[in-house]
Structure formats: structure tokens, C-alpha cells
N, C-alpha and C positions, 0 to 999 in steps of 0.2 A: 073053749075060752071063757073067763069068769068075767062078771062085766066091767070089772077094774082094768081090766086087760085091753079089752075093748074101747073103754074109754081111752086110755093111754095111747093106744092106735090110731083110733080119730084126731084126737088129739096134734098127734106127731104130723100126720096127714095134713089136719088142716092147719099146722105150724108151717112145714111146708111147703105148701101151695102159696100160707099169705108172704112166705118171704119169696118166692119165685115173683108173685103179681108185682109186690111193692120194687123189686129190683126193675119189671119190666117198665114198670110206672116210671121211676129213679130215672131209666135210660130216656125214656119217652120225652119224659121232661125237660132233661141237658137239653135236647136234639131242639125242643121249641124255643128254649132259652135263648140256645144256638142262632136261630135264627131271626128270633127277634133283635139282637145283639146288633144283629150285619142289616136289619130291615132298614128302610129310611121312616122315622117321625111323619105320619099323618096330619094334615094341617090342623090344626087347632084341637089335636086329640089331649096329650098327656102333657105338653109343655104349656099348657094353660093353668091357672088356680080356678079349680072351681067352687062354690060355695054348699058346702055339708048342713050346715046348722049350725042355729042359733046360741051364740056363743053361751049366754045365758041358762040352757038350758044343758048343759055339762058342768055340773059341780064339782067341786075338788073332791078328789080320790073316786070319781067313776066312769065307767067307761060307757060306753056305746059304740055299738058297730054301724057302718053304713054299708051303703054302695055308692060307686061312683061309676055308669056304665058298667061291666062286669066284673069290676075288678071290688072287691068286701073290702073294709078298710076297718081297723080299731080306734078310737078316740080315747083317751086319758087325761085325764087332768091329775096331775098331781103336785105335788110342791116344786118340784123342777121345773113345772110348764105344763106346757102343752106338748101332747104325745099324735102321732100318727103314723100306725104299724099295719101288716098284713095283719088281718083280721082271723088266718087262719094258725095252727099252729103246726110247723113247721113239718112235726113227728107222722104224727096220722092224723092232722086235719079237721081238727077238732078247733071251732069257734072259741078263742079267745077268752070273747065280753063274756060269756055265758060263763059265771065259777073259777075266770081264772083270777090267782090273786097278785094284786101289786104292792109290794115292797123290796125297802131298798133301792129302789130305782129299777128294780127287774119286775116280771109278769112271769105268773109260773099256768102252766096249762093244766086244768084238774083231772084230767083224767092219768097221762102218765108221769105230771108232774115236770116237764121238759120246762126250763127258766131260761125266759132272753133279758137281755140289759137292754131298757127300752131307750137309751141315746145312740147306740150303733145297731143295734139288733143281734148280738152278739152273740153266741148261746152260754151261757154260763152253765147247765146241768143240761145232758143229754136223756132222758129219760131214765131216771133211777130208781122212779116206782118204790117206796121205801117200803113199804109192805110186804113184799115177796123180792127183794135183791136179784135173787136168780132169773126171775121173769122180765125184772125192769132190763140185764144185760142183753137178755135173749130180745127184746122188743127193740134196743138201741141200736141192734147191729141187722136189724129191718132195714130201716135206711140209712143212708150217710148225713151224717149231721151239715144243717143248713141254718143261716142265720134268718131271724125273723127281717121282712124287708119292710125297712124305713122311708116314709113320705114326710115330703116339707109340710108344715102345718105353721097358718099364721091367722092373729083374728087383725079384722081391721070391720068396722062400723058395726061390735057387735054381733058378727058372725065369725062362725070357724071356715075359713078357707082351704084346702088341700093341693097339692099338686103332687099328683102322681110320678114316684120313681122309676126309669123307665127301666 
């Protein structure tokens, strides 16, 4: 076997495997969704506003990530307002703040390029990867398309406050 051959093998191999992981992840997922859906609210967990930062120091057109307990959250400012989104991106998990860009009202993720409409969390492009078309198909149909999830965000004295979506 010539090493093009071999690579092509591995390749397929570990194409594969990552779509077997990511579907068992997919399911894993639903099933905690699931149940957090039916759980009852913890007293003064998520249906609190907590306060993230200083409204101040979020300029128009950028972002920042937090945390808020374990849950990552995104920040934006842009001409429409104030934004606050899952901090991750929805495909493969990839940090938002870090390179993605915001226009049009949407946030696109840099690595495969997946774009949400940051008022509903929408998806407007599912991984198109423009670079290689055939791979962006083969990468989108990894997982099922999920919309980025949106948090209340509001400033009052100065500061940016959140409340988590449950």
C-alpha cells in the first residue's frame, strides 16, 4: 500500500469513528436535555439575574465570554443592543468570543464557519466551510443542527446583568 493509500484509510477511519462519538455525544445530550426539561428549578439557581461585568467595559461590536457557575456565556454589543448567547458554538464547540465574527445581526464561528442570528439563536448557515464544500457537507451532517441558546441580558447601574435560559 502507497502512503496516499494509507492516508486515505486513516482518514476514513478516523472520519468514522468521529461521526459514531459525535452521534453518541448528539444522543447523550437529548437524554440530559431531557431531563433537565422535567427537573424542578433549584432555588435561586437560573431564575435569578446575576451580575457578569461591568457594563463599561464591553464596547460596541465586541464580545466577551464569561461564566456564570458552569454554564460559558457570550457578550456582544452591537448596534441592536446587547447580546447574550451560549458561549459555545453549537457544531463542534468551539468558543464563539475567540475569532468569531459579528455581522448583520448574525455571529459566524471561525473555524467551520456555522452562523447564528444572535436575536433568536437561529442557525442561519450550518457549517459550509467554503474552502473545501465537500468537507463543510461531510462535517454538517456530524451533528444535527441546533440553534445557539439565548439568555436575557439587561444593564441596570452600570453593569451587564444575565439570566440564564433554562
Amino acid at each position: 500500500m502507497g502512503w496516499l493509500t494509507r492516508r486515505l484509510v486513516l482518514e476514513v477511519r478516523f472520519t468514522h469513528n468521529l461521526a459514531y462519538y459525535t452521534t453518541r455525544i448528539d444522543t447523550l445530550e437529548d437524554q440530559i436535555l431531557t431531563m433537565s426539561d422535567t427537573a424542578l428549578p433549584m432555588e435561586g439557581s437560573q431564575s435569578q439575574w446575576k451580575r457578569v461585568m461591568k457594563s463599561a467595559k464591553l464596547k460596541m461590536g465586541k464580545k466577551k465570554m464569561k461564566n456564570i457557575g458552569l454554564t460559558s456565556i457570550m457578550l456582544i454589543r452591537t448596534e441592536n443592543g446587547l447580546h447574550a448567547t451560549g458561549a459555545l458554538c453549537r457544531h463542534m464547540w468551539w468558543p464563539l468570543a475567540y475569532g468569531g465574527k459579528v455581522k448583520d445581526g448574525c455571529v459566524r464561528c471561525p473555524l467551520h464557519q456555522s452562523t447564528y442570528h444572535l436575536e433568536d439563536g437561529g442557525v442561519k448557515e450550518w457549517s459550509p466551510f467554503p474552502l473545501f464544500p465537500l468537507y463543510g457537507r461531510l462535517l454538517a451532517k456530524m451533528r444535527k443542527k441546533r440553534p445557539l441558546q439565548i439568555h436575557n441580558v439587561r444593564e441596570i447601574d452600570g453593569w451587564i446583568e444575565v439570566r440564564l435560559a433554562c
